[in-house]
C-alpha positions in Angstrom: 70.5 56.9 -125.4 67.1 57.7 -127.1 64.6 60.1 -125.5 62.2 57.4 -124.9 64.9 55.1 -123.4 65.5 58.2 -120.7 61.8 58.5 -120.3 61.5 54.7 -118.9 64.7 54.7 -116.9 63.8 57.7 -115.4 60.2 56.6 -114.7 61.1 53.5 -113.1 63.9 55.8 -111.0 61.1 57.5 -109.4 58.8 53.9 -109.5 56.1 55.6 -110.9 53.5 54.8 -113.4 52.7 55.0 -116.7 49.1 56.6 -115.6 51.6 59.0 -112.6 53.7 60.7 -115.2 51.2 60.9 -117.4 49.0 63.0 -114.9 51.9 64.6 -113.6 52.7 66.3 -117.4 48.9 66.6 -118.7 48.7 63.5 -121.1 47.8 60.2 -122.1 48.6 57.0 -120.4 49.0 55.8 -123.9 51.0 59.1 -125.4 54.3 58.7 -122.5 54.1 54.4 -123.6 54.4 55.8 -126.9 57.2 58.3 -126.0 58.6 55.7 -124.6 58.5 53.2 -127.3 59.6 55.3 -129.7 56.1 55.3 -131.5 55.2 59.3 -130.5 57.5 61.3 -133.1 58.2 64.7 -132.2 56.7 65.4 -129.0 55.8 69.1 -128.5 58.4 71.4 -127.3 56.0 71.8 -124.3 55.5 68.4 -123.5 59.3 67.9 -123.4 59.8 70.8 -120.9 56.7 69.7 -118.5 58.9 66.3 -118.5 62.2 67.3 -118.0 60.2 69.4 -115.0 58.6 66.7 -113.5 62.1 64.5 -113.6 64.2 67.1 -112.5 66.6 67.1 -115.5 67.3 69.8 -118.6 65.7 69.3 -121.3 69.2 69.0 -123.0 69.4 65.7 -120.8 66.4 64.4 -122.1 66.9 64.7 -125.6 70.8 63.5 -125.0 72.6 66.6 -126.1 73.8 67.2 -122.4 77.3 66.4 -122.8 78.3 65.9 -119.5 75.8 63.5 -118.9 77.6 60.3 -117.2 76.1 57.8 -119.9 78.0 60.0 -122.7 80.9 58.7 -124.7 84.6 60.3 -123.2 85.8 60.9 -126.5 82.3 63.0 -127.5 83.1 64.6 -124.4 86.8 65.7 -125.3 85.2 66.9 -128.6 82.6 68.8 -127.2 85.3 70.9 -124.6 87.5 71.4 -127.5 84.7 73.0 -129.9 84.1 75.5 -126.9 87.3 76.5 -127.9 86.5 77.5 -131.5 85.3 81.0 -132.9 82.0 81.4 -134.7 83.2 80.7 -138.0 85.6 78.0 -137.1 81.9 76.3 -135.1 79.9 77.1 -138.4 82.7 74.6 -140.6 82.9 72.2 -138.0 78.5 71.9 -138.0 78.7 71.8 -142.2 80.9 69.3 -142.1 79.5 67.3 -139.3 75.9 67.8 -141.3 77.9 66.2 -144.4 79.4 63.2 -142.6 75.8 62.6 -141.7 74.2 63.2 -144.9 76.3 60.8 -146.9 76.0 58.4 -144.2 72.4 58.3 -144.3 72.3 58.6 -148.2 71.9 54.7 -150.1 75.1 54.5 -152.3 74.6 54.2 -156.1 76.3 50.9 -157.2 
């Protein structure tokens, strides 16, 4: 689930606002609707903190790399546990190879 995504659902959890989260963590009204709409790339490190605060959640849940979140794929899950399992160097070839399944997935093919 995207970070904005998160953002709404937990928002309307707690029935707030737009204008009560947005007091609650320091910003713009307009700033969280663009969190939430996907239109605010990149929010701070900060802001991202002061949010996870205010919902009560780690920021790892917020920017969906808690892996025992309920809303996360089993098998993910299964992965993730056995990784835990691997040494340093046996972590560092499973992150290059996940960074080249990504990069040639994301890269147009010549044709």
């Amino acid at each position: 689930m995207a970070f904005g995504r998160r953002i709404t659902e937990l928002r309307l959890a707690k029935n707030q606002s737009l204008q009560q989260v947005a007091d609650a963590v320091g910003v713009s009204k307009t700033h969280i609707w663009k969190i939430e709409k996907g239109r605010a790339p990149n929010p701070s490190m900060d802001l991202v903190r002061r949010l996870a605060d205010h919902f009560g959640k780690s920021v790892a849940y917020l920017v969906g790399e808690d892996a025992e979140a309920l809303d996360e794929d089993v098998q993910l899950q299964r992965m993730f546990r056995q990784a835990k399992d691997l040494n340093e160097s046996e972590r560092r070839i499973l992150d290059e190879m996940m960074q080249s399944l990504l990069k040639n997935r994301s890269t147009p093919k010549a044709g």
